[in-house]
N, CA and C of each residue as an Amber inpcrd file, in Angstrom:
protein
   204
  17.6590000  12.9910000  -2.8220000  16.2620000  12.9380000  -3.2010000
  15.5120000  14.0130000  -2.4220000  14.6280000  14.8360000  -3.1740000
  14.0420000  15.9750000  -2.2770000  12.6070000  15.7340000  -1.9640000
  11.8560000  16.2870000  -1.3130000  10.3250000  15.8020000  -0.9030000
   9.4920000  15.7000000  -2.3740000   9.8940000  16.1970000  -3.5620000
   8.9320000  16.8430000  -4.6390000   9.2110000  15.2960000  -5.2850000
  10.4390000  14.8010000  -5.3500000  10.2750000  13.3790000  -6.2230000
   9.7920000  12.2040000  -5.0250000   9.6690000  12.3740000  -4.0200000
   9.2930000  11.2200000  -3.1340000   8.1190000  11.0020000  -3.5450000
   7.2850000  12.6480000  -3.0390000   5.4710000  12.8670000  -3.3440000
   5.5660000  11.7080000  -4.5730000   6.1400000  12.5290000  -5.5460000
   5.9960000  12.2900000  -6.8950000   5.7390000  10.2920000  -7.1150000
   6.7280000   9.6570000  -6.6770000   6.9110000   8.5490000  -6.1770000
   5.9590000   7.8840000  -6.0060000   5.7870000   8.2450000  -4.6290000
   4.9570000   7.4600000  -3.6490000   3.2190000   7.3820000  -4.9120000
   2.7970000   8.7860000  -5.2540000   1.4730000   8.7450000  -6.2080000
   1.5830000   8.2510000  -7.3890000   2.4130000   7.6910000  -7.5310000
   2.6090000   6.4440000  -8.9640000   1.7560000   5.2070000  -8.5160000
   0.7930000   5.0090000  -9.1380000   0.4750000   3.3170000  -9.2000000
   1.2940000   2.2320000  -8.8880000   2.8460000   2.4140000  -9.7940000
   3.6920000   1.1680000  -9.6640000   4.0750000   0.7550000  -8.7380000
   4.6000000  -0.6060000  -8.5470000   4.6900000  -1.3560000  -7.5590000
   5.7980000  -0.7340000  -6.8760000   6.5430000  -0.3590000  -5.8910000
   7.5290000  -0.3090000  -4.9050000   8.2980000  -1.4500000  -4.1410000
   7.5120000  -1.9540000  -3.4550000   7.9250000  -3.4850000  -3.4880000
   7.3680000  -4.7330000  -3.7670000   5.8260000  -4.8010000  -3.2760000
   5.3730000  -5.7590000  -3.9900000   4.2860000  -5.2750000  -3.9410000
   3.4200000  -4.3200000  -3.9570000   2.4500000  -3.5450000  -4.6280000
   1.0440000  -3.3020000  -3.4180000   0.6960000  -3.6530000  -2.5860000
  -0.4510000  -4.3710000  -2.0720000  -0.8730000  -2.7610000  -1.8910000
  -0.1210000  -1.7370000  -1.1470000  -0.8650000  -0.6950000  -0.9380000
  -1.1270000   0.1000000  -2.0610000  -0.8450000  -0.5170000  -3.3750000
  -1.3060000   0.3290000  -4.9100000  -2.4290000  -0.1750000  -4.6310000
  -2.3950000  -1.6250000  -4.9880000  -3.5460000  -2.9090000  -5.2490000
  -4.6390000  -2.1950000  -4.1120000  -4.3450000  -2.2010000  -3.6290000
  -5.4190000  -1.4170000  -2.1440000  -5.9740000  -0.1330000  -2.5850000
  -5.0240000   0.6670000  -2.7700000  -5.7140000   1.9490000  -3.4740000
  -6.9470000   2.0650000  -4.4710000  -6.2450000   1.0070000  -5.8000000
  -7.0170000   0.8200000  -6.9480000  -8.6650000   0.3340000  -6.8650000
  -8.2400000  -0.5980000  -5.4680000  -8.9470000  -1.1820000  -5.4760000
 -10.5320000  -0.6620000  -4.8370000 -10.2070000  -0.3310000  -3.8640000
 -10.9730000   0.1670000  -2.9650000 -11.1800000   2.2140000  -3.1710000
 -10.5620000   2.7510000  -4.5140000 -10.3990000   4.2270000  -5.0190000
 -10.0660000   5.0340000  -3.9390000  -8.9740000   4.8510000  -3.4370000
  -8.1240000   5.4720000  -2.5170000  -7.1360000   5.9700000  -3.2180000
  -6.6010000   7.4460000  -2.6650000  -5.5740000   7.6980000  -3.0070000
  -3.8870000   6.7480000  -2.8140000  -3.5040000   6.4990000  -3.8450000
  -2.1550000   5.6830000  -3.6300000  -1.0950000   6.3550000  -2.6550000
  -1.2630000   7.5890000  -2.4030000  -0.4240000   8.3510000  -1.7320000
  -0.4890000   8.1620000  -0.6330000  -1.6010000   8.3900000   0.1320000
  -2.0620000   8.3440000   1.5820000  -2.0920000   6.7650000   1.9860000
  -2.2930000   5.4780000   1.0750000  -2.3910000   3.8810000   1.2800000
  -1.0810000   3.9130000   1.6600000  -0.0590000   4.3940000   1.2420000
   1.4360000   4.2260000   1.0990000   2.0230000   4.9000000   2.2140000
   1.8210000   5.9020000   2.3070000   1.9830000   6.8110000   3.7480000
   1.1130000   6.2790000   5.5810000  -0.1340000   5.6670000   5.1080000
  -0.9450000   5.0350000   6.1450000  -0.0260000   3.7230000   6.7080000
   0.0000000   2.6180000   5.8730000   1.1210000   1.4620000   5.5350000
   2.3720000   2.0170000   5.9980000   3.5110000   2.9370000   5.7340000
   5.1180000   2.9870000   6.0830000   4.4090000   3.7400000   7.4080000
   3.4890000   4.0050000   7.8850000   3.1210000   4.7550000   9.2450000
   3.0010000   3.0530000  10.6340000   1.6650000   2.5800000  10.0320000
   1.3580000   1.3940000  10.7170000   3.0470000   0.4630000  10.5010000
   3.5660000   0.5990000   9.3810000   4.6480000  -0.4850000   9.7100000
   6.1560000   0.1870000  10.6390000   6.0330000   1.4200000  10.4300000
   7.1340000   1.7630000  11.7850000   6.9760000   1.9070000  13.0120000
   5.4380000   2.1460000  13.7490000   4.7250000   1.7390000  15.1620000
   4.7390000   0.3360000  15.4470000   4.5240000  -0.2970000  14.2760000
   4.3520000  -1.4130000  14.8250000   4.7180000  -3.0880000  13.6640000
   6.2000000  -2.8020000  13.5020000   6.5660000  -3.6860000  12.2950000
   6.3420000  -4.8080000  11.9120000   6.1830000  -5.6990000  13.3170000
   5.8380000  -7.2210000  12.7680000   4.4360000  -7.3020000  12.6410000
   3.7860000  -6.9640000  13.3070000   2.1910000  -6.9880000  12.7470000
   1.5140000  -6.5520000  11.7160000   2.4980000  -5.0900000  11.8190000
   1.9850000  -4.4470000  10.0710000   2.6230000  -5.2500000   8.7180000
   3.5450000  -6.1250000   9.1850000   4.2580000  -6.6170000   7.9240000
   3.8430000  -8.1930000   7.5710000   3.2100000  -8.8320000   8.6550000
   2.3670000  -9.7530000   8.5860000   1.6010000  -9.2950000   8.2180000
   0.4120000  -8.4980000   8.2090000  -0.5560000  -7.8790000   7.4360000
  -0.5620000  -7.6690000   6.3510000   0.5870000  -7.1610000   5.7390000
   1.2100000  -6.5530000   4.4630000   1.1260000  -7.6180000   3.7740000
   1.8380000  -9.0920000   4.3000000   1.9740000 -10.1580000   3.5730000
   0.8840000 -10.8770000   3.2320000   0.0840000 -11.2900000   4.4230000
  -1.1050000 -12.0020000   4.4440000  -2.1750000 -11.1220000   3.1230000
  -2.4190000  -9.9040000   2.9550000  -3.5120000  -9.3250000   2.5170000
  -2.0510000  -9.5330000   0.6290000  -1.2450000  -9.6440000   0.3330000
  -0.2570000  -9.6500000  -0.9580000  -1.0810000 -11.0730000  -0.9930000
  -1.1190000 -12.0140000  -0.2450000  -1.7150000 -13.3920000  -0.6830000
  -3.2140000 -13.4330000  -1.2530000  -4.0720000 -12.5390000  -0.3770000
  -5.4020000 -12.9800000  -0.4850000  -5.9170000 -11.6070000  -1.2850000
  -5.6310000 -10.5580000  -1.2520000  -6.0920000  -9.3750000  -2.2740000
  -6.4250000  -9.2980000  -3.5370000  -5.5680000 -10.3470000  -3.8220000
  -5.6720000 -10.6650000  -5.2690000  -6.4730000 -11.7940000  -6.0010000
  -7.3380000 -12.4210000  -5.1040000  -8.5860000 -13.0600000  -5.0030000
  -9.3360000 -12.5340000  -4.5580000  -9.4030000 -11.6080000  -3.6610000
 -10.6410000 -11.3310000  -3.1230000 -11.4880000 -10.1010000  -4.1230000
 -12.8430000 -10.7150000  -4.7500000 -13.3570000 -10.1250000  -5.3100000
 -14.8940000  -9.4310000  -4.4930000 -14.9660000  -8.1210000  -4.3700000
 -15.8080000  -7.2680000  -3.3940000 -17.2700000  -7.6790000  -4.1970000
 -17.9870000  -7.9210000  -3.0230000 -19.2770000  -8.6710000  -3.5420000
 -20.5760000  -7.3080000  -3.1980000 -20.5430000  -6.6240000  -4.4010000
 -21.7740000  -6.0130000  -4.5660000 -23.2630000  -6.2750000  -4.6890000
């Protein structure tokens, strides 16, 4: 796999594993690239916290509706 299909990859919407840093992107109009790259950054400094995070926000993201 070379860097050009990773990029390519990673800036897809679709889910990877269970989606939260798309869902995050979409959500909040972030690039999916950099949510995904920020996320595999915070989860190799620091894995169990970032992956509790990861999980906790897969539970509640998808309720939480931003109150304008």
């Amino acid at each position: 796999m070379n860097i050009d299909n990773l990029v390519s990859r990673l800036k897809r919407p679709r889910a990877i594993i269970c989606g939260i840093a798309a869902m995050m992107a979409d959500k909040f109009g972030w690039s999916c690239l950099w949510t995904r790259v920020v996320w595999a950054a915070a989860v190799i400094m620091n894995p169990a916290i970032s992956l509790l995070v990861y999980f906790v926000l897969a539970l509640v993201l998808p309720k939480w509706d931003p109150q304008y």
